[in-house]
N, C-alpha and C positions, 0 to 999 in steps of 0.2 A: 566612514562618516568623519569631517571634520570638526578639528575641537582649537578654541581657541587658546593660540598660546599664550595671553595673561595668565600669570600664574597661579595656580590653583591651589586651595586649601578644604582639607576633609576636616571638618571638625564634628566628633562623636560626644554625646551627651550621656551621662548615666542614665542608669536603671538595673545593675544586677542584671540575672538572668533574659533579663528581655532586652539585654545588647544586641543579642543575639539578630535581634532586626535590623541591626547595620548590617551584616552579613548578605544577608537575602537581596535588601536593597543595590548594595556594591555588587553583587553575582548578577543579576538583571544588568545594571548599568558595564557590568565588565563584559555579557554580550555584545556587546554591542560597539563597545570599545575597549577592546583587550590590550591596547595599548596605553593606554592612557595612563597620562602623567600627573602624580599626585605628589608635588614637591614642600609643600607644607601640611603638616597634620597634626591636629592638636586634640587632647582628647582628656576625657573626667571621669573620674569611676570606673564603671567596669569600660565605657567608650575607653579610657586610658589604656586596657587590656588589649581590645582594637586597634589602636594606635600603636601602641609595642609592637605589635604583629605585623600591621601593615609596613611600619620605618624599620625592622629585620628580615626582612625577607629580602628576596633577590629575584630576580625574571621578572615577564612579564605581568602585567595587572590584574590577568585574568588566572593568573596559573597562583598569583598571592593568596587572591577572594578562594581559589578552590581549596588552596590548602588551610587557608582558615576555617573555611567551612566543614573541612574534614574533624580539624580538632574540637571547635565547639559541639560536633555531633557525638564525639569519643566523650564529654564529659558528661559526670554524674555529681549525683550531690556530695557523696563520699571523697570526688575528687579536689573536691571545692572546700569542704569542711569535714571534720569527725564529724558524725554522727549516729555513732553505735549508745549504744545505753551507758557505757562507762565515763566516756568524753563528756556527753553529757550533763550526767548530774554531777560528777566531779564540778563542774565550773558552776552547776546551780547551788550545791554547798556551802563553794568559796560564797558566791552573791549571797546565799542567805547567812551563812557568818558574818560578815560585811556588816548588813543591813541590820543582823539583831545584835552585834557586838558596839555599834555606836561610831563605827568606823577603827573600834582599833586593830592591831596585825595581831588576827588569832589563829590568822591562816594565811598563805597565800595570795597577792592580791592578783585581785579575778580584771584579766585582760579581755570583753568582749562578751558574748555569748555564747561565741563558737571555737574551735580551734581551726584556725585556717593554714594550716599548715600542709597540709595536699591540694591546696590550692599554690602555695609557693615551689612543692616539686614540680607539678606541671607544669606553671609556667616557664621555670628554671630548664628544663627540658625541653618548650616550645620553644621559649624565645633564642635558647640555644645559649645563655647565661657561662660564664666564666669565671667561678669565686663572685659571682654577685651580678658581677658589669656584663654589660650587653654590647659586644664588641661589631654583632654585625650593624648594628645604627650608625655607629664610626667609620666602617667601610662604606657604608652607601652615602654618608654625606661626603667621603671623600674621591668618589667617584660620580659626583654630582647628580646623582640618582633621588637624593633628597635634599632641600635645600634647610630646612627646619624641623624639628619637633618640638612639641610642648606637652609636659603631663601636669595638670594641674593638682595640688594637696593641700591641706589645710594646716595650718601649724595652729593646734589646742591649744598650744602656751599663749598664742599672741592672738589667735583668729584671724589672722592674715592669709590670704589666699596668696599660694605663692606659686608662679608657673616653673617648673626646671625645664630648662631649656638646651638641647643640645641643638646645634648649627653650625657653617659656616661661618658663621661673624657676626649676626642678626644683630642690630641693637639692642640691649634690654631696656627694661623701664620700673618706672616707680611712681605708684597711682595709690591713692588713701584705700592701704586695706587690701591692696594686690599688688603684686612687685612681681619679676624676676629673676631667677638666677641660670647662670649659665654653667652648669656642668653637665659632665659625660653619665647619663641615666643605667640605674640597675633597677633592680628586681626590686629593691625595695620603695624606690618610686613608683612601680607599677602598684605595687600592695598597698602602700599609704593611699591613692587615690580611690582605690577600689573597698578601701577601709571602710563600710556602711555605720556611721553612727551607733556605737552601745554594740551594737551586735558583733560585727569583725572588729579583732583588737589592732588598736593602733601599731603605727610601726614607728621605729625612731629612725628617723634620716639628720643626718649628721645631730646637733647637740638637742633637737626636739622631737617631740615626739607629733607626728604629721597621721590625718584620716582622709575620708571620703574626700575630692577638692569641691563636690557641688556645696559643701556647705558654706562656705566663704565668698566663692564667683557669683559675685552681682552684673557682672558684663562675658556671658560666657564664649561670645564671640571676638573679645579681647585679645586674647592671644594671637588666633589669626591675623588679625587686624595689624596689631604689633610685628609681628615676623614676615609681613609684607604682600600679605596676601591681595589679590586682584579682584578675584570671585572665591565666595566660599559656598560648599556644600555641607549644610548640617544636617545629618538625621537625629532625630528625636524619640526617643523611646514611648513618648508617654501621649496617649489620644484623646485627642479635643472632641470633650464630651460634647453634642448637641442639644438643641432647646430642650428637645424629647425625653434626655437621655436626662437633663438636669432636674425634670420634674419626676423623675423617677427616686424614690430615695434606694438606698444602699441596704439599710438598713431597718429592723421594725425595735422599736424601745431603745432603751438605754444605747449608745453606739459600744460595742468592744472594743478593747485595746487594740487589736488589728485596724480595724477601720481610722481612730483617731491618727497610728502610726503611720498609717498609710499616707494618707491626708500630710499630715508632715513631709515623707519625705517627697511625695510629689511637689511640694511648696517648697521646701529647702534646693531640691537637686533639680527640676524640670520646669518650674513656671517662667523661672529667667531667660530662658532661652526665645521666648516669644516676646518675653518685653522690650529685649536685646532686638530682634531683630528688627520691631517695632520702631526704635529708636535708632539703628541704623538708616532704614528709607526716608526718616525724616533726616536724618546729614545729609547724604544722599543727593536728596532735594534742594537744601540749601545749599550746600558746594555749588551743585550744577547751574544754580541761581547766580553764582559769582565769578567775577573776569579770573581768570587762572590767575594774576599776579595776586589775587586777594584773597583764596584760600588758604594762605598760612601753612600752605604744606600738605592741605588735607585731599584727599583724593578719593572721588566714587568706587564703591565696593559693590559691587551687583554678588545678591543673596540668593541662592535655593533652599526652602526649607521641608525637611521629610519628615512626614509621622504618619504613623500608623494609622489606618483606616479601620480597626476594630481594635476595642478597649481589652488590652493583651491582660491587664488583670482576671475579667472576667475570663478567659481563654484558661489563664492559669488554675481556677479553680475548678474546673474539668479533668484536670489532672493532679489535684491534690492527692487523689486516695494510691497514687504511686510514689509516693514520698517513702523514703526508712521509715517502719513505722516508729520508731522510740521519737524523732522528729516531727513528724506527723501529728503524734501525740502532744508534744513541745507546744508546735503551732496552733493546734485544733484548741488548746488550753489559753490563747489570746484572742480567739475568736475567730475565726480564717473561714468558720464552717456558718459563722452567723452576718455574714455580709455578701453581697453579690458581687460584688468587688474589691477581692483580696489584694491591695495593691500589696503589701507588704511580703505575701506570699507568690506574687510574679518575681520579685525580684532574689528571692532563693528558691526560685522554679528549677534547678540544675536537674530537671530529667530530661534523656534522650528525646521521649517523645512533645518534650512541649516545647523545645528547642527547634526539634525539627517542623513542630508547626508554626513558631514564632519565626524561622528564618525563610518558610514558606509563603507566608502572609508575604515579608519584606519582598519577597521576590517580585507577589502578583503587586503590592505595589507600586513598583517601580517601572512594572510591564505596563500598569494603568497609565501610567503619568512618563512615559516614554518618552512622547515628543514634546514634551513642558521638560526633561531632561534635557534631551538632546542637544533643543535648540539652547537651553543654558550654557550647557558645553562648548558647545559651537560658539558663540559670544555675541548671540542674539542679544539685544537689549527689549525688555518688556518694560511693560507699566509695574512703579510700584505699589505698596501694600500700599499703602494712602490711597492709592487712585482705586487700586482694586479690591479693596478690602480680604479683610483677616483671614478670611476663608481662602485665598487663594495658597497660603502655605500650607 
């Protein structure tokens, strides 16, 4: 199949555990074209973890997708974070010291909820890590095999959403609230982006302290944009509830802490992505409305956008009762077991089996929307979201 050569851009959205659907999706799409060239990739949260994996690897496109899919189906939650009964309450301790000591140090201060520390050997192990640094990113931009990457993080001190960006030469930039910087990415970029608010403890990349990056990115299709992307292909972790689905509530009485939580971080890390894209096909439109000497530089970006076609929370809570149970117990104690949609609980879903259904769903959707693939690849031009409305993403 031919694919067109404007250059391409994967950009991966958070969600924790149910990254995992970029996977499935890319495995579909890498039948089909197991060659295919992905020279910019920008990625957030756990998408960030995708992104490292996709810009270190080496061979072909298809032979990348299998071996990522190999290791996301190797993890468990233990790999991801402690949680045995000691990790545990140790860090619930420190918080309730904390909290009943007035803030002063009577103890230890408590970094996150979990210990993510088996989540940084594994990566360090995948990504093939060096004292820190990720040397195979630097081979393949130097063999023109990648032309960009970007991992998005959030610097706590300032609130600034900041892209690090390794490349050949990309320009950087500097926008109210998101910036640039251009260095050579380690391990602890991958951690800082994938940092989930309060729960995984922040990581310090150079003099600050950096978390999750969907907290801060109000344009999450930015980066691409910026690093020179032509067409972008975003998949999205999180599914557009229907009318049906909306009249449904979640919940019966008071909502639990899980469900409010949830509700956050779908609204922090995942609503932006549809506003963003929303507001590219109207550039879009106006560019292509203007004599070329009158665009000021700016240039049409033809969009794909992927998500899930079943609500992966609810998915997730089919397989809550295979959590560690001292975990389990953790979770069930925020309410995880009194909503129908444990969003918070998809997103530390790290078991085998719900991984391997979330990367299955990815698959059959990508096998659904094939030829709305294809012909993107290929550099079909369609009608935009304006003409065709919202539902077409």
């Amino acid at each position: 199949m031919s694919v067109s050569s404007e250059r391409l851009a994967v950009v991966m959205g958070g969600g924790g555990a149910r990254s995992a659907y970029q996977v499935g999706v890319l495995r579909s799409i890498a039948r089909r074209h197991p060659r295919l060239l992905t020279p910019i990739l920008t990625g957030v949260s756990a998408g960030a973890i995708n992104t490292a994996y996709l810009a270190s690897e080496t061979g072909e496109f298809a032979t990348k997708i299998e071996r990522m899919r190999e290791h996301w189906l190797g993890l468990t939650t233990a790999r991801v974070f402690r949680s045995d009964p000691y990790s545990l309450l140790k860090i619930a301790s420190r918080w309730g010291v904390r909290l009943a000591s007035g803030g002063r140090k009577l103890a230890p201060q408590p970094r996150g909820m979990v210990d993510t520390e088996p989540l940084r050997e594994f990566l360090c192990q995948t990504l093939k890590c060096e004292n820190g640094a990720l040397p195979a990113i630097a081979e393949n931009i130097r063999s023109g095999a990648l032309h960009a990457v970007g991992v998005t993080t959030t610097d706590y001190a300032t609130g600034r959403s900041v892209t690090h960006v390794q490349s050949n030469g990309a320009p950087g930039w500097l926008r109210p609230n998101r910036v640039s910087v251009e260095a050579p990415l380690t391990i602890d970029h991958i951690m800082a982006s994938a940092a989930l608010p309060m729960f995984f403890p922040a990581v310090k990349v150079g003099e600050s302290w950096h978390g999750d990056g969907g907290v801060g990115l109000t344009a999450p299709l930015s980066p691409a944009l910026h690093l020179g992307a032509e067409r972008i292909l975003a998949i999205s972790t999180r599914y557009e509830r229907t009318t049906i689905d909306m009249t449904q509530p979640a919940t019966n009485g008071y909502p639990p802490p899980a469900q409010i939580v949830g509700l956050m971080f779908n609204a922090v890390f995942l609503d932006l992505l549809d506003q963003d894209a929303l507001n590219l096909d109207r550039i879009n439109r106006l560019i292509e409305g203007l004599p070329a000497d009158q665009r000021m530089g700016l240039r049409p970006v033809r969009l794909l956008l992927l998500r899930p076609s079943r609500n992966l929370s609810t998915l997730a809570g089919k397989f809550e009762p295979r959590l560690p149970q001292p975990f389990k117990f953790l979770m069930r104690g925020t309410g995880t077991k009194e909503t129908k949609s444990p969003e918070s609980l998809s997103m530390v879903m790290f078991e085998p089996d719900y991984i391997r259904s979330v990367i299955e769903l990815g698959e059959e959707d990508g096998e659904r929307r094939a030829a709305e693939i294809d012909a993107f690849l290929g550099g079909e031009q369609r009608p935009g979201m304006m003409v065709t409305g919202f539902w077409r993403v």
